[in-house]
N, C-alpha and C positions, 0 to 999 in steps of 0.2 A: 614258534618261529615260522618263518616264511617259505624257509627251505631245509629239508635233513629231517634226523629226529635225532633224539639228546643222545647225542656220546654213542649212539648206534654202532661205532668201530671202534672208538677210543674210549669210549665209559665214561668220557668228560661230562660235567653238568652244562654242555652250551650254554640255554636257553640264561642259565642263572649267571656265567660269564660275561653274554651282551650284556643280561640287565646291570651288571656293574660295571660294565663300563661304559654304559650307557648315563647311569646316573652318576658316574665323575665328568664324564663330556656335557652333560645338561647343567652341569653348577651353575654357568653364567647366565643362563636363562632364569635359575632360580632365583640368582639375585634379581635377576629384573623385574619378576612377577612378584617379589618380596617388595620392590620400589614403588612398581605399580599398585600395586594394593596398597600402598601406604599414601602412592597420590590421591589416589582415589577416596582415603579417607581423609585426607585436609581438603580436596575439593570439597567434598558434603559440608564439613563443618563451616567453611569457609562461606559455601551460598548459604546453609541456615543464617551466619552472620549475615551476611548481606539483606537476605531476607528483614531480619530484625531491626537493620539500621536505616532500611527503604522506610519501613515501618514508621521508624523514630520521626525521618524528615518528613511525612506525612504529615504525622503529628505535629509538630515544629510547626510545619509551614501553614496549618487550621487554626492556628490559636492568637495570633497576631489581630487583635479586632473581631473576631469570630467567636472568641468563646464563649457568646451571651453575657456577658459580666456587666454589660450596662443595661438597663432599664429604664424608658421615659417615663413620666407622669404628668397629667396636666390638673388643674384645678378645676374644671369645667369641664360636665359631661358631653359636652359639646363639640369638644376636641379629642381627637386622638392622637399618641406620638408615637410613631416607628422609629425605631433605631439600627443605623447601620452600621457596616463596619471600621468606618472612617470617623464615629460619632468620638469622642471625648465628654467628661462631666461638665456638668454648666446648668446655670438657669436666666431663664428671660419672661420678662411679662410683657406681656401684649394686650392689648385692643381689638376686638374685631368688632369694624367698620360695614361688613358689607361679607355678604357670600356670593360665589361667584353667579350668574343665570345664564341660561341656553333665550335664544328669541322665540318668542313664540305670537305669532300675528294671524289673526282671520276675516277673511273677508264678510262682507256683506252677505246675509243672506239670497240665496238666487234657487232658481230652478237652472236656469242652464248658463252658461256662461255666454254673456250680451257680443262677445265680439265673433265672428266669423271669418275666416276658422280660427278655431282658440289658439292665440301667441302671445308668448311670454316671455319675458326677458327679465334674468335674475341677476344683480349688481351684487357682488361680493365686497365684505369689508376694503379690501384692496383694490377696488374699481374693475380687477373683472369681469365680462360682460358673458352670459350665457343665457342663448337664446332653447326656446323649449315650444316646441308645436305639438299640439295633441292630434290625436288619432281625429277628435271629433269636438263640439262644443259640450259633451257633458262631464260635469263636474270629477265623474268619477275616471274617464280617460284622460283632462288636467292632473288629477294627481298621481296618476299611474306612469305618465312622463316625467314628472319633476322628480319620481323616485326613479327612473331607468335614468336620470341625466347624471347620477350619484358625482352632486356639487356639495356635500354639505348640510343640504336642505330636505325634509321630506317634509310633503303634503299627506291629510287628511281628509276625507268626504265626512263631514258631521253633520248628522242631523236637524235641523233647524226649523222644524215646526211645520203649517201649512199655509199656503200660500190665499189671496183675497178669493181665487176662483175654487181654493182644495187642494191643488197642484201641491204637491210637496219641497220643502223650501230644502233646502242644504248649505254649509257655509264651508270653503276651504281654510282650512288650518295647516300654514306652515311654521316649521320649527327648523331651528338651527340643530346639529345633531353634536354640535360642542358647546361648551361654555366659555366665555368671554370676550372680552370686546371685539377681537378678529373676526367671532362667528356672527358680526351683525350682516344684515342682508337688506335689501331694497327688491320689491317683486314692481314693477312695470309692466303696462299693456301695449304689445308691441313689440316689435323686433330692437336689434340691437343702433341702427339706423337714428329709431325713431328717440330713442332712449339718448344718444351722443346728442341728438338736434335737440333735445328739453320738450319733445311735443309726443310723448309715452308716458298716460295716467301715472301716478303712483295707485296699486289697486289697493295699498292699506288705507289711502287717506280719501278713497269713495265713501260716500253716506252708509254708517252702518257696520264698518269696516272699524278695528282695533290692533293696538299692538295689547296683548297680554303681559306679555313682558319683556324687557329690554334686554339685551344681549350687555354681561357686562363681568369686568373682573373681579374677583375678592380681593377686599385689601383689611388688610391691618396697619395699626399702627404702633411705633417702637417708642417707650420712653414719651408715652402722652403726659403734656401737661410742662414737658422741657424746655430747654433750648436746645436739648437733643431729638426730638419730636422728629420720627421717620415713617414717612407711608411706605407699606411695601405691598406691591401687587401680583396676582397672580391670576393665571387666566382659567386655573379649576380649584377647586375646594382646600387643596393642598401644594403646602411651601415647603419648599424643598431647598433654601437658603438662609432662614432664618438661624439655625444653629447646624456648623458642620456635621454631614452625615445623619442628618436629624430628619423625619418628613413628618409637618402635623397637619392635619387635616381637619378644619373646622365645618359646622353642619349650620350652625346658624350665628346669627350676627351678637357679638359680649358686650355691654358697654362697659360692664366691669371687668378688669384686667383680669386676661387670663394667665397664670400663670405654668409655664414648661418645665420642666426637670428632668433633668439627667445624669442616673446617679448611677454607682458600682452595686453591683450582685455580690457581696462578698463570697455567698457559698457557691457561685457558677465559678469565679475566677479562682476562689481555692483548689476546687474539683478540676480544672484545667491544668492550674501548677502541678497537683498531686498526679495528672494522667502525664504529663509531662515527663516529669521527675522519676514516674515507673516503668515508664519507656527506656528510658535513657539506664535507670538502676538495672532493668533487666539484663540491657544487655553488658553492661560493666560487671554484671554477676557473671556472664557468661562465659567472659574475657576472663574474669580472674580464675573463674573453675579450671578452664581449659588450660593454660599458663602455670598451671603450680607445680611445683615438686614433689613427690610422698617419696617419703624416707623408709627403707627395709632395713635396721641395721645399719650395716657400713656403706649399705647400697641406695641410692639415688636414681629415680625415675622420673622424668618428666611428661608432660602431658600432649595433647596432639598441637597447641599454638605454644610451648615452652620455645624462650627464644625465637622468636617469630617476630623482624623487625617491623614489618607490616602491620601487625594484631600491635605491637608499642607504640606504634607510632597511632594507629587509628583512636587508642583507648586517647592519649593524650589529648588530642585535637578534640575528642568529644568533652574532655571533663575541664579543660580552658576554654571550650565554649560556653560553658554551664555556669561556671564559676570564677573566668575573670571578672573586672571590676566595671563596674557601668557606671561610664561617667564620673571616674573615681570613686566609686561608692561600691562596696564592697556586698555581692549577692550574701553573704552570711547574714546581710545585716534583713535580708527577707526567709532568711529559713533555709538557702541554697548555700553548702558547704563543701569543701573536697577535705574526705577524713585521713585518718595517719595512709590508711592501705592505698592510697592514690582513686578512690571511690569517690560517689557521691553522694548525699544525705540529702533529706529534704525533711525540717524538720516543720510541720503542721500548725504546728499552736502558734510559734513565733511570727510565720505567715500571717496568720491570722490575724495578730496586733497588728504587722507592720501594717496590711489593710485597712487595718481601723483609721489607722492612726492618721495614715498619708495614703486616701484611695487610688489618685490619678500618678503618684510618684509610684508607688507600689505595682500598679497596672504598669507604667514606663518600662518600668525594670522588666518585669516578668515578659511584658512582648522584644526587648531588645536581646533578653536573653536567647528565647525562641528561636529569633529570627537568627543570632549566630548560630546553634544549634541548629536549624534547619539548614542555612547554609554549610557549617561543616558534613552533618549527615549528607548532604546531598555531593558534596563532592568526592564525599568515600564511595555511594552506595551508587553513583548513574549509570545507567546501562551501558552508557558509549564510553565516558572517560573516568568514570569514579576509580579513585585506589584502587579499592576492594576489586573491584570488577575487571580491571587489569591485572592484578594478582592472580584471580581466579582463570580468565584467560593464557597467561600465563602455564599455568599449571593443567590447564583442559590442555593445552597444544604437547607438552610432559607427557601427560597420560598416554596421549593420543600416540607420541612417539614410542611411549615405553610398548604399546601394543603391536605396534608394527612389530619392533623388534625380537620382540617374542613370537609373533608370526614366522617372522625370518628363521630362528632357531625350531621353529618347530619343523620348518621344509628342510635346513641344515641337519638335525637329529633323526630325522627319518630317511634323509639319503646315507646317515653315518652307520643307521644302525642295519639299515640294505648291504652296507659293505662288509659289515662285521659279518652278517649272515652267510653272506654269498663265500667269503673266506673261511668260516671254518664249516661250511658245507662242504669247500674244494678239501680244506683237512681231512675232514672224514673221507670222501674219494681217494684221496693220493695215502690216508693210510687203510684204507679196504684195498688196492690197488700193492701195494708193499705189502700185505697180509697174504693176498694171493702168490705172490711172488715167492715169499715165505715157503706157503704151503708148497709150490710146487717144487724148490729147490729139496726140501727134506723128504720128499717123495721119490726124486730121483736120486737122492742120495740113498735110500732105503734100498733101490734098486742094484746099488753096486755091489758085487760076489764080496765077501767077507775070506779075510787071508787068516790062518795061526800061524804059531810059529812052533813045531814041534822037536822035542828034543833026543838027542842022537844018543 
């Protein structure tokens, strides 16, 4: 105790008094650290949920086109096919016409470049005009500018033999730094002036002077031999329209039809359903563990989500996402089931045929399921407005309350249990205080002469 010592004039057991009545006045706090402790364990369980069903829409929201389940093929090593996530099964034959080229032109061999000071003017596909002055008339400050002019175009200083006196020859080499017909060029001698007026050489078509090769697009063609016969062009190696979500890229020219494919993975899209399906099973296990009843006898217990409108409502919305019907067609009929316990099943084998059987209706299904699946997950599990996550809020603000309040009772039980003190501290005073009193009275009464009565 704070003040006295136990029962020091009254024999009472103080200290063991406060404490009982100390812990009848603290009841109501007990209950609330009994409450609190009990929010605090549906918070935990409640984020693990959440954790698992953030998890789920992850997943969900990966598998929609994403989960490798298509594979191109082409019939020529020539080709290659990428597949995206937008691709669908399909086949096409083709033609390839032409691949696509970068320009490549050189002049005539020279020692130094004939005009002073060296100007150049470079016509672009699109009639752009960009004019290029070098430092100096040698070949190698010419190409040193047309690369700092960065149009598209880089020149080279190449070798080119010796000249009638020794002198050493060189030729410049420019190239387009793309492919296709856009990237064609025109090099002129002269400014831009002289180039609009038509009186600026063309420097490829001087004596001596070459195009290599011409600036041009790939094309194939669709359905050769038709009256559906289509050219389709493109300005680099690879088409990226011929089959949605498809890119193929040819290396050199077919005349025999090449032909595309695009067909299902069956073991990538089974392995997708089944990571799917264990996602979603986990957490329906999780749900029904937590929710159940055990029986003692006469006696009945439930678990930490027993009754928990929240955790019913969430398990539902996920297993009608799983297992409603798609496009009237029922998911059992691909291996996706809701069993007697209101669960999910995902039975493997049966997957498996419906794949065989129907690859791109089987894919349908499995990504329509996902995608509701990811959308209900997501609007349990979102950090700002999901269910779960307003439940949980919910119950963090609870906690957060229950703790004050116990705060409060803690500063309430310590001024109560100050009062209890300081009162029978004053008891023991006022009966030390009466004890003296005591003593003193029987002391003067000791003092009084004593009378007999004797007889006559």
């Amino acid at each position: 105790m704070a003040l006295g010592i136990d029962g020091l004039v009254s024999s009472l057991p103080t200290g063991q008094l406060i404490d009982s009545l100390m812990d009848i006045e603290a009841t109501p706090q007990k209950l609330l650290k009994n409450a609190a402790s009990s929010t605090q364990r549906l918070l935990t369980e409640l984020r693990a949920l959440n954790t698992q069903i953030a998890a789920l829409a992850e997943n969900a929201k990966a598998l929609p086109g994403k989960t490798g389940s298509l594979t191109g093929t082409s019939s020529a090593a020539s080709a290659t096919v990428s597949v995206g996530a937008s691709a669908g099964v399909g086949t096409l034959s083709v033609r390839v016409d032409r691949v696509a080229q970068s320009q490549v032109s050189v002049t005539a061999a020279m020692s130094t470049f004939p005009e002073q000071p060296a100007v150049l003017t470079v016509r672009a596909a699109d009639g752009t005009l960009t004019k290029i002055t070098a430092a100096s008339s040698s070949l190698a400050d010419i190409a040193a500018a047309v690369n700092a002019a960065d149009i598209g175009v880089t020149a080279t200083r190449v070798a080119a033999g010796s000249g009638p006196g020794g002198e050493p020859l060189h030729r410049l080499q420019f190239a387009s730094e793309t492919t296709g017909d856009d990237a064609a060029f025109q090099v002129f001698i002269g400014d831009e002036a002289a180039v609009t007026a038509g009186t600026a050489p063309d420097l490829f078509a001087q004596p001596g002077a070459a195009h290599v090769s011409v600036a041009r697009d790939a094309a194939v063609t669709l359905w050769a031999g038709t009256a559906a016969e289509q050219t389709v062009e493109s300005s680099t190696n690879t088409f990226t329209s011929l089959l949605p979500g498809v890119d193929v890229t040819f290396s050199k020219p077919e005349p025999d039809p090449v032909v595309i494919t695009v067909s299902g993975d069956p073991a990538a899209t089974k392995k997708a359903a089944a990571g799917l399906m264990e996602s979603l099973g986990g957490i329906l296990a999780t749900i029904k563990s937590k929710t159940a009843v055990s029986t003692t006898g006469t006696s009945a217990a439930g678990s930490i989500f027993t009754g928990d409108v929240t955790v019913r409502t969430i398990k539902d919305a996920l297993v009608s996402a799983a297992t409603s019907p798609v496009a009237g067609i029922s998911p059992s009929s691909i291996g996706i089931s809701i069993t007697r316990d209101g669960t999910v099943d995902f039975d493997e084998e049966k997957f498996a045929k419906a794949l065989a059987a129907d690859p791109e209706g089987t894919e349908a299904a499995l990504t329509a399921i996902a995608g509701r699946v990811e959308t209900a997950a997501s609007g349990i599990s979102d950090r700002y407005e999901g269910t779960l996550t307003g439940r949980i809020t919910g119950q963090q603000s609870r906690a957060d309350d229950l703790t004050a309040q116990i705060s409060d009772w803690d500063r309430r039980l310590a001024s109560r249990r100050a009062t209890l003190e300081r009162t029978y501290a004053a008891l023991e005073v006022q009966l030390s205080s009466l004890n003296a009193q005591s003593s003193w009275l029987s002391s003067q009464l000791a003092t009084l002469p004593s009378f007999s009565r004797s007889s006559s």
